[in-house]
C-alpha positions as CSV (number, residue, x, y, z in Angstrom):
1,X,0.0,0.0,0.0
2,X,2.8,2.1,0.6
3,X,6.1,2.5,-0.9
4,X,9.0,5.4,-2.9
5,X,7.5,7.2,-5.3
6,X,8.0,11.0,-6.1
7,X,5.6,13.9,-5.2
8,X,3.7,13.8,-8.7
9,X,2.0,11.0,-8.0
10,X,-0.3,12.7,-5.6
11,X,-3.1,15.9,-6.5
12,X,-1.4,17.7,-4.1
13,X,2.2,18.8,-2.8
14,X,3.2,16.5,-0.1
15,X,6.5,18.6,1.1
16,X,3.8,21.4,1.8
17,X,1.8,19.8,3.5
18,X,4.1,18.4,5.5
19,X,5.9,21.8,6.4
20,X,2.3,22.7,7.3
21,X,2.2,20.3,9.7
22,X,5.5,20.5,11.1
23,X,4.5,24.1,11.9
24,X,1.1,23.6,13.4
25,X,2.2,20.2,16.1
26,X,5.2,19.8,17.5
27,X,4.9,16.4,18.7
28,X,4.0,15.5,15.0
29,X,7.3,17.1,13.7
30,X,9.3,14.9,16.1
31,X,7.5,11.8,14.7
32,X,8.1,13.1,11.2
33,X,11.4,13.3,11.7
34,X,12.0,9.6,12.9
35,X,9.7,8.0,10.8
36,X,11.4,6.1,7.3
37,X,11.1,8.6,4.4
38,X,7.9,7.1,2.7
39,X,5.3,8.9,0.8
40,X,1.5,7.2,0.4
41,X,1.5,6.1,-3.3
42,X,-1.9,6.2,-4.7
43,X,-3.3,2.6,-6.3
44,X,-4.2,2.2,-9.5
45,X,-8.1,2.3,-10.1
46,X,-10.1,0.8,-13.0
47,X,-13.3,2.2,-12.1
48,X,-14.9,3.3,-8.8
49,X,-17.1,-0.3,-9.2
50,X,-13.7,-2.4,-9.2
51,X,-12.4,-0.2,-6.3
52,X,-15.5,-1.0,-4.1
53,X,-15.5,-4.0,-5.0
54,X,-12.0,-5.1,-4.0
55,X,-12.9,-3.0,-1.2
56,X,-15.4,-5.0,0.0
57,X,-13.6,-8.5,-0.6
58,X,-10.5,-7.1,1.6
59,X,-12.8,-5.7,4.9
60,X,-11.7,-7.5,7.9
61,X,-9.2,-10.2,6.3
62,X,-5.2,-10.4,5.8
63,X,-4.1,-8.8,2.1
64,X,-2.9,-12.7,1.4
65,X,-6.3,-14.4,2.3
66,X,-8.4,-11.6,0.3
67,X,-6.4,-11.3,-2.6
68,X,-7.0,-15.3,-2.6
69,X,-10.6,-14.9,-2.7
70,X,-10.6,-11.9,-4.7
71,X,-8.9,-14.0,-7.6
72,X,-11.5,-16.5,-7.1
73,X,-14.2,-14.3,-8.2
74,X,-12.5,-12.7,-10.7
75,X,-11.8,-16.2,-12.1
76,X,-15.6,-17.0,-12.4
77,X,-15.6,-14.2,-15.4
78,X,-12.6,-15.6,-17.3
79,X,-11.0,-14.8,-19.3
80,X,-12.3,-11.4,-18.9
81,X,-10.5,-8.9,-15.8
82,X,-13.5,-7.9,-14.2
83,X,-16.8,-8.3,-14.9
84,X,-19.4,-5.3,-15.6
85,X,-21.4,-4.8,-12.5
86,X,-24.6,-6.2,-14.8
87,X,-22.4,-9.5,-15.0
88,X,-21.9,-9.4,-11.5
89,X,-25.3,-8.4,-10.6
90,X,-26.6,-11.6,-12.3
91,X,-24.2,-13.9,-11.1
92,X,-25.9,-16.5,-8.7
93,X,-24.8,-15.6,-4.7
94,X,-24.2,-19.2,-4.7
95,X,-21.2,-18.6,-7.5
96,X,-20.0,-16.1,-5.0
97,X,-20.0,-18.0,-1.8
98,X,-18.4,-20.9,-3.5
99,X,-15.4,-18.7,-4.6
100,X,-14.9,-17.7,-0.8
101,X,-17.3,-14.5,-0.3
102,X,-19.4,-14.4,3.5
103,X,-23.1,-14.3,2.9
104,X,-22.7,-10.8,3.8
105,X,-20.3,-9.7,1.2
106,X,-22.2,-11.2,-1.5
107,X,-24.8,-9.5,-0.9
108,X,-22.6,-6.2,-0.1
109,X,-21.0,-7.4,-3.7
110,X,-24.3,-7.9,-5.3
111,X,-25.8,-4.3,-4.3
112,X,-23.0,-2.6,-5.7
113,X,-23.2,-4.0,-8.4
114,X,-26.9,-3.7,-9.0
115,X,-26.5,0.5,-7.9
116,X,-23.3,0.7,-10.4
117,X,-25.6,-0.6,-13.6
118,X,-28.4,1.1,-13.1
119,X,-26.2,4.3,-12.8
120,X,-27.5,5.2,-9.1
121,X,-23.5,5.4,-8.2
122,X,-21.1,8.0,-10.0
123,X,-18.4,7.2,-12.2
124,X,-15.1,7.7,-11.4
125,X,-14.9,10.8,-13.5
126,X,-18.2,12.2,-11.3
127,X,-16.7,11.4,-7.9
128,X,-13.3,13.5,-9.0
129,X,-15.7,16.6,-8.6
130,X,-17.6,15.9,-5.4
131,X,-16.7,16.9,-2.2
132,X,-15.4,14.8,0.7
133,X,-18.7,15.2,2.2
134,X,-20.6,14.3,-1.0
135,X,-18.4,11.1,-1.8
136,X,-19.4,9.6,1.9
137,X,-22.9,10.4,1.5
138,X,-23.2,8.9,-2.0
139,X,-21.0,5.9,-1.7
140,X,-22.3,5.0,2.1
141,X,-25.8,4.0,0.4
142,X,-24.4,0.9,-0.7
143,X,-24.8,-2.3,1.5
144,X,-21.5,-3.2,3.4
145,X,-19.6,0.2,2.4
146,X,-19.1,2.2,5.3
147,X,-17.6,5.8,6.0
148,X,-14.3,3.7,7.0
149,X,-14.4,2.0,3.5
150,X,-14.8,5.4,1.8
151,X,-12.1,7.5,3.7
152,X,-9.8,4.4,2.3
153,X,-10.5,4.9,-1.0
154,X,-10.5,8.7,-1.0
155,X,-7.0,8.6,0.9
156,X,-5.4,5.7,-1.8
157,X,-7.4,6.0,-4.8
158,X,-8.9,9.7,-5.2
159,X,-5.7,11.5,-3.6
160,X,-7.9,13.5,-1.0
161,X,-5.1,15.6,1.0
162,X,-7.9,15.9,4.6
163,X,-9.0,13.4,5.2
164,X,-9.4,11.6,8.8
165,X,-10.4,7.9,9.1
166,X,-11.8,8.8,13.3
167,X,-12.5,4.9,13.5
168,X,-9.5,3.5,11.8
169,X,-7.9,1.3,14.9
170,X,-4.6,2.1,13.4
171,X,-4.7,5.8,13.3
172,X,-6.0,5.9,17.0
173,X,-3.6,3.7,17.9
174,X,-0.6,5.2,16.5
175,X,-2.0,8.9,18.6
176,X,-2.2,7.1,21.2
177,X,1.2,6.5,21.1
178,X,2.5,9.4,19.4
179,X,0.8,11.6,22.4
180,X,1.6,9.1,25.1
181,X,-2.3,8.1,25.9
182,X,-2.8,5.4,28.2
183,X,-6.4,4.7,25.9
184,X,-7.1,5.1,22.2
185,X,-8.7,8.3,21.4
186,X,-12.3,8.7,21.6
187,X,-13.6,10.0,17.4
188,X,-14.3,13.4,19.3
189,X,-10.9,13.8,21.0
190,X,-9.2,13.1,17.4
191,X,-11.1,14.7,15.4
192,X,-10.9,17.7,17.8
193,X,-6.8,17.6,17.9
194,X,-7.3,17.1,14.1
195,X,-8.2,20.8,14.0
196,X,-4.7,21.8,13.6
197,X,-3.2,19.3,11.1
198,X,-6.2,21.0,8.3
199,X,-5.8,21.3,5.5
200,X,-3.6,17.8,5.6
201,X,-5.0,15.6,7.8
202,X,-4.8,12.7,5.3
203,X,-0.7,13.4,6.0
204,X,-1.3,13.4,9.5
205,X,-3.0,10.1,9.5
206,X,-0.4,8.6,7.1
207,X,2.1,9.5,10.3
208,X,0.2,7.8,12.8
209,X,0.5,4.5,11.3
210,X,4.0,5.2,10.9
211,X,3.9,5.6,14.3
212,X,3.5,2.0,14.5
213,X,6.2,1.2,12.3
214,X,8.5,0.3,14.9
215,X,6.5,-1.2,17.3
């Protein structure tokens, strides 16, 4: 998910961001400075249907076991890459289940792809133009795709500069650490401490799993 790259591979200028927050936190700066010198990378994306997709195949399992599964799925379609989300939509859940996919992640599968063909969802193109706001509230509709799900793809895939996952474990845990907290962050404390890393939090949060790093 993460590895070199130079600074134009993001929609935004990552050296000014992170002067920005250098100047706004302290503590941050410190952990900037020890952390290994690695700049988020965004993923290539097909189309926002493939993105959610994968998405949803990958929620709550190791990158080995869902990358299994999701090559199982994609298999059923061969030899295409992908299917359309009308292909998918027919597919029979048992096809699905068979290739490794929870009851509720066919039918998380199976909704997204029935909202992608009958053009309820945006393309990729659209979603470029919507706000962070907008992209939650549109994406959130479908079954099994959460705000968590979306602040993913809008941090590796769209190249969204503020955004803050408040739930992700591994953000909370790497503030815990960073600001010596004997408990994980409550969303409000975060987001509230957030305040100053604007307009970069997506930076910020790229730190606090770095935080982790060396644990």
């Amino acid at each position: 998910m993460a590895r070199r790259t130079d600074a134009g591979a993001l929609p935004y200028d990552w050296d000014a961001g992170v002067a920005h927050l250098r100047t706004h936190d302290r503590r941050l700066a410190r952990l900037i400075d020890r952390s290994r010198p690695i700049r988020l990378e965004l993923a290539h994306t097909q189309s926002l249907f493939h993105a959610l997709a994968e998405s949803i195949v990958y929620q709550q399992l190791s990158g080995k076991a869902a990358a299994t599964i999701f090559g199982r799925v994609r298999a059923i379609y061969a030899p295409k890459k992908f299917p359309t989300p009308a292909e998918l939509a027919d597919t029979p859940p048992e096809r699905l289940r068979a290739a490794g996919l929870s009851t509720a992640k066919t039918a998380a599968m199976i909704d997204l792809a029935r909202r992608t063909a009958s053009r309820e969802l945006p393309t990729l193109a659209q979603i470029r133009r919507l706000s962070d706001d907008e992209v939650v509230e549109r994406l959130t509709v479908v079954r099994g795709i959460g705000p968590w799900t979306v602040h993913m793809l809008m941090i590796f895939r769209l190249g969204r500069p503020d955004v803050l996952p408040v739930a992700d474990y591994g953000v909370r845990k790497g503030f815990a650490q960073t600001y010596r907290m004997k408990d994980l962050p409550t969303a409000v404390e975060l987001a509230a401490h957030a305040e100053r890393w604007r307009p970069y939090r997506t930076l910020a949060s790229w730190y606090m799993w770095r935080a982790l790093d060396s644990d």
